[in-house]
Residue frames as a rotation matrix with the C-alpha (Angstrom) as fourth column:
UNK 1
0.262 -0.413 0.873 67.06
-0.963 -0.049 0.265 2.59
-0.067 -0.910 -0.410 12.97
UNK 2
-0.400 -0.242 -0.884 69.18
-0.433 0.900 -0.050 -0.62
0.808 0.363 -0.465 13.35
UNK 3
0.884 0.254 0.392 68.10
-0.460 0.337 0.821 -3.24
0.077 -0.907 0.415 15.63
UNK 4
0.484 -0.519 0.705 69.79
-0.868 -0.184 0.461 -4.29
-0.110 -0.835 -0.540 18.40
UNK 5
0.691 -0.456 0.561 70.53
0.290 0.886 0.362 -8.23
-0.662 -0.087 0.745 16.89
UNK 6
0.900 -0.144 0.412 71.65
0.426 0.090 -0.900 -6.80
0.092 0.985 0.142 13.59
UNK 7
0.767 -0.641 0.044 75.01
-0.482 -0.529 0.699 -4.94
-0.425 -0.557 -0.714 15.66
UNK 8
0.215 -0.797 0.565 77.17
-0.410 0.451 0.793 -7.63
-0.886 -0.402 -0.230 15.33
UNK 9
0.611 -0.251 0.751 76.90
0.777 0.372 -0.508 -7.69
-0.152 0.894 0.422 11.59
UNK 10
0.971 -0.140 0.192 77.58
-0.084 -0.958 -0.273 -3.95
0.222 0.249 -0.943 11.46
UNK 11
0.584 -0.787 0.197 80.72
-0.377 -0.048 0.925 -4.80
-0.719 -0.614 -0.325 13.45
UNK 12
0.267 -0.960 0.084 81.75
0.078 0.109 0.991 -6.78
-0.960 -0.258 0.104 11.47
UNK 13
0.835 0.246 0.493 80.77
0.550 -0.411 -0.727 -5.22
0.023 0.878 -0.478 8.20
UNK 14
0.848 -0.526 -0.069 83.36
-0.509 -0.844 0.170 -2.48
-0.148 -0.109 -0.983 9.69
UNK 15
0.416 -0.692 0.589 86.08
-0.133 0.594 0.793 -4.94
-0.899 -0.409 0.155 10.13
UNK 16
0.447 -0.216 0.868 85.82
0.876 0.304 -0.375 -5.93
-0.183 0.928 0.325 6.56
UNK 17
0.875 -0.210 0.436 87.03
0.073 -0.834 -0.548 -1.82
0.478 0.511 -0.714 5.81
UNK 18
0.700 -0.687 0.196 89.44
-0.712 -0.649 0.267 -1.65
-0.056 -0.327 -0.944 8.24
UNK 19
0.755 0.142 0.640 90.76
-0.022 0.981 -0.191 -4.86
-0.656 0.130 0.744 7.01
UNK 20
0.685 0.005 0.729 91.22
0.718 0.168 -0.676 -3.65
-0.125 0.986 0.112 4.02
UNK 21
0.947 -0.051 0.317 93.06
0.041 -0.960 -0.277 -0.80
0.318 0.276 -0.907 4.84
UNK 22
0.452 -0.804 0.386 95.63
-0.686 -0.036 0.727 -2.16
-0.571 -0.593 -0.568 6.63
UNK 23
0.428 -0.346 0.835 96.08
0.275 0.930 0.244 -4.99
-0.861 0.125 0.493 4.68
UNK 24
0.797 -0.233 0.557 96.69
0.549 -0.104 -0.829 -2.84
0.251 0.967 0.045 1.75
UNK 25
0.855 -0.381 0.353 98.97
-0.410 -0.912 0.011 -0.15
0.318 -0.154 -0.936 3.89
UNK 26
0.733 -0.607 0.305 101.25
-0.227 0.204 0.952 -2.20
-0.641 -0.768 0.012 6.11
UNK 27
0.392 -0.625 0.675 103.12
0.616 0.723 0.311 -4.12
-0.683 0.294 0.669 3.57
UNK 28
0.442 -0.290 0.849 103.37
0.687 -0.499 -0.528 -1.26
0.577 0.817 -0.021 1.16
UNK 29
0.849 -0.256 0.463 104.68
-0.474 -0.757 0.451 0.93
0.235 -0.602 -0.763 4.06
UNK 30
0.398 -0.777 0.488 107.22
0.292 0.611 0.735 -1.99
-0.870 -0.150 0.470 5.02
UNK 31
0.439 0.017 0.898 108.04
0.818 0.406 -0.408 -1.82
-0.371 0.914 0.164 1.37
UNK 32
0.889 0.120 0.441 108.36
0.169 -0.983 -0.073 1.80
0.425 0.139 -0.894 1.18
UNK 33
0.858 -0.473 0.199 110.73
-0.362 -0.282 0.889 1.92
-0.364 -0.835 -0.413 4.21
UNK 34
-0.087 -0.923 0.375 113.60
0.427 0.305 0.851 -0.79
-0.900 0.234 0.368 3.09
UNK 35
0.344 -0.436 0.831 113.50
0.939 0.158 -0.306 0.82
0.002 0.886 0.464 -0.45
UNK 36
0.913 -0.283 0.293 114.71
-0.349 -0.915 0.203 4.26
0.210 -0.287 -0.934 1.60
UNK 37
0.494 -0.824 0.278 116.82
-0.476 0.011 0.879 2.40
-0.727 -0.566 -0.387 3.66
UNK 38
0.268 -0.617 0.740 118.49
0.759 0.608 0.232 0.01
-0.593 0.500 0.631 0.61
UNK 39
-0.313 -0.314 -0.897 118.25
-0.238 -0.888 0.394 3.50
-0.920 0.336 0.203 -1.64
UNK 40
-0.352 0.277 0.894 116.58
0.834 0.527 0.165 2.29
-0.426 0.804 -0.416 -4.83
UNK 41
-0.908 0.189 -0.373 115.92
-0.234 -0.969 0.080 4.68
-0.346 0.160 0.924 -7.13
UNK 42
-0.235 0.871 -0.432 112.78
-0.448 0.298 0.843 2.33
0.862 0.392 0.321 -8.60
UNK 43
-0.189 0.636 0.748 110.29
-0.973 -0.019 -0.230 1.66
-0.132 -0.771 0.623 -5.94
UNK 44
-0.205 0.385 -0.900 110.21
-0.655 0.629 0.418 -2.04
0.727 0.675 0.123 -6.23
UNK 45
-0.742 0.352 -0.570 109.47
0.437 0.899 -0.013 -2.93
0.508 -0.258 -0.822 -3.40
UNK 46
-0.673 0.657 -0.341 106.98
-0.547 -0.752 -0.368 -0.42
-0.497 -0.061 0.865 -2.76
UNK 47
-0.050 0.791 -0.610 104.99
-0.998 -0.069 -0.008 -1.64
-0.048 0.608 0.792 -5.42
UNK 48
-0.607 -0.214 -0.765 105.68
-0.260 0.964 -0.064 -5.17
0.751 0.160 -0.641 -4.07
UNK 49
-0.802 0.462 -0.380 104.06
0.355 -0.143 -0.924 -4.76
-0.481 -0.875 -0.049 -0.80
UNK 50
-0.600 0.709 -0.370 101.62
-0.726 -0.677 -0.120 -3.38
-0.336 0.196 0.921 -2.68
UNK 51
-0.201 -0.258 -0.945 101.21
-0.826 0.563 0.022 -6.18
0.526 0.785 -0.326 -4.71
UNK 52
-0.771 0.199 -0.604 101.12
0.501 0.775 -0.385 -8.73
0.392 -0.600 -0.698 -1.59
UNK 53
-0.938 0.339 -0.074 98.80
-0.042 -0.322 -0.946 -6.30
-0.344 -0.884 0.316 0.24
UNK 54
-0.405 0.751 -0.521 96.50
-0.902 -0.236 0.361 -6.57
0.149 0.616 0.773 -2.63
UNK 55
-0.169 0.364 -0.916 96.13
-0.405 0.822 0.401 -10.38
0.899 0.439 0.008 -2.83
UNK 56
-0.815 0.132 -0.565 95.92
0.580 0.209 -0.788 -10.62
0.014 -0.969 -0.247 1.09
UNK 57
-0.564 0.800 -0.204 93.31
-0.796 -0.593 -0.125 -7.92
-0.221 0.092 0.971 0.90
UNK 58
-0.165 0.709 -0.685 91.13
-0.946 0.082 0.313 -10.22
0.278 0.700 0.657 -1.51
UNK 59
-0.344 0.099 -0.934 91.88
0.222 0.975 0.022 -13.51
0.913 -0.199 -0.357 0.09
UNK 60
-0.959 0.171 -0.227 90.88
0.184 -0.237 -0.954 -11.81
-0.217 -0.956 0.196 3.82
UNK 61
-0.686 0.628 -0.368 87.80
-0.725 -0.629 0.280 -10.10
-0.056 0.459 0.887 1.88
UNK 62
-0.351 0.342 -0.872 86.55
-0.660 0.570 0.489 -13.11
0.664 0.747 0.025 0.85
UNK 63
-0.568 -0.219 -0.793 86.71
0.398 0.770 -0.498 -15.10
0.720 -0.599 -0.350 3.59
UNK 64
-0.842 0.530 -0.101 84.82
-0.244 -0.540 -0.805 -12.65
-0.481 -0.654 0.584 5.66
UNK 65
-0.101 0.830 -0.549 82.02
-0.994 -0.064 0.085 -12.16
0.036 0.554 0.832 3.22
UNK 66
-0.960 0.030 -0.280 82.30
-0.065 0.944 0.323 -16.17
0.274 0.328 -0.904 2.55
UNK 67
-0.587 0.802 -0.111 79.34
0.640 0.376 -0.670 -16.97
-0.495 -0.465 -0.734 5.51
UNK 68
-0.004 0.852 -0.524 77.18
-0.171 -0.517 -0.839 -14.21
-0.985 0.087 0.148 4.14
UNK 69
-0.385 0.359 -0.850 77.27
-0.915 -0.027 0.403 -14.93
0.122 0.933 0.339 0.55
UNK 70
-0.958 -0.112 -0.264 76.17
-0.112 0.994 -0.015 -18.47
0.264 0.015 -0.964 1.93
UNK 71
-0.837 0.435 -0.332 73.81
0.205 -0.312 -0.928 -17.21
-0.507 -0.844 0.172 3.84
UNK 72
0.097 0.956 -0.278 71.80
-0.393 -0.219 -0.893 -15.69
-0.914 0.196 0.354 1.04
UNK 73
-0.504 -0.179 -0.845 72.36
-0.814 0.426 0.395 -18.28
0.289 0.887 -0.361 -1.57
UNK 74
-0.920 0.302 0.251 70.26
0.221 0.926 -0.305 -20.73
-0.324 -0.226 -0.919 0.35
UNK 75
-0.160 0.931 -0.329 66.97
-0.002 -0.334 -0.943 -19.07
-0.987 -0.150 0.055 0.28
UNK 76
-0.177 0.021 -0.984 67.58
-0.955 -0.244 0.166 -18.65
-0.237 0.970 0.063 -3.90
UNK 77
-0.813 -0.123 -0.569 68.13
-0.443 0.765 0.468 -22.39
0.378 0.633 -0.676 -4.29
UNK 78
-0.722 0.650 0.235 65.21
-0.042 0.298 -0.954 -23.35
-0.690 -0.699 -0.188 -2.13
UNK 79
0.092 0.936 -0.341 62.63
-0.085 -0.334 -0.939 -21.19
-0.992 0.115 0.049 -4.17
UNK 80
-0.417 -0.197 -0.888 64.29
-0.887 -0.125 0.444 -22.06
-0.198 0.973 -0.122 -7.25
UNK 81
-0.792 -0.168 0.587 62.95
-0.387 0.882 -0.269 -25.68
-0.473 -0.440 -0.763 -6.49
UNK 82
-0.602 0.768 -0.218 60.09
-0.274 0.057 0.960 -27.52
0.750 0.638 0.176 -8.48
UNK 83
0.124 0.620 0.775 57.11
-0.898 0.403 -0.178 -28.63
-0.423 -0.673 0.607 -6.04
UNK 84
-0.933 -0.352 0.071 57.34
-0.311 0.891 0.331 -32.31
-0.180 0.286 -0.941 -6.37
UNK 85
-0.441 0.892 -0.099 54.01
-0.826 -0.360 0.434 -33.13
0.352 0.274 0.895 -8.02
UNK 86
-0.295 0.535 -0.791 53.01
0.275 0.841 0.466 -36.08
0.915 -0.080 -0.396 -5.34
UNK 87
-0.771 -0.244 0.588 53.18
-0.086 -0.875 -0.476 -33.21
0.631 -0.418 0.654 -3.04
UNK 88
-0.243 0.958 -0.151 50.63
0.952 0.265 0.152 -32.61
0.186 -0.107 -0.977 -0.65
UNK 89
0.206 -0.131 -0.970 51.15
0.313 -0.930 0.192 -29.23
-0.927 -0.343 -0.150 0.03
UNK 90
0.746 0.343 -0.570 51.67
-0.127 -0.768 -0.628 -28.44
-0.653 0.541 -0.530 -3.74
């Protein structure tokens, strides 16, 4: 069972998918459309939109995720730490 603080990651855990999904559909749908309406017989801009939707994808990705990969990259450098040996605690 999740608890009740841990929601508002889930949210936006989801976000990150549906993120992705548009960001990868819209522009290749745009893309799609004018190469009907211009009549191309090579999808190029199909597979442009694709192309942007990808690298918007990965720059949007990232940025989400950014705070959590911070998040658990402190706790590594912490314990990676020597005890200073005038320590008193160790």
């Amino acid at each position: 069972m999740i608890l009740k603080k841990e929601w508002p990651v889930v949210f936006q855990l989801l976000s990150v998918g549906f993120f992705v999904a548009f960001a990868l559909l819209v522009p290749t749908v745009i893309g799609f459309y004018f190469d009907r309406k211009l009549a191309h017989h090579l999808p190029y801009l199909t597979l442009s939109g694709l192309g942007l939707g990808t690298v918007l994808m990965f720059v949007g990705v990232y940025r989400m995720v950014q705070p959590y990969l911070k998040e658990n990259e402190k706790p590594k450098n912490q314990s990676l730490e020597k005890p200073n040996p005038g320590d008193i605690n160790g």
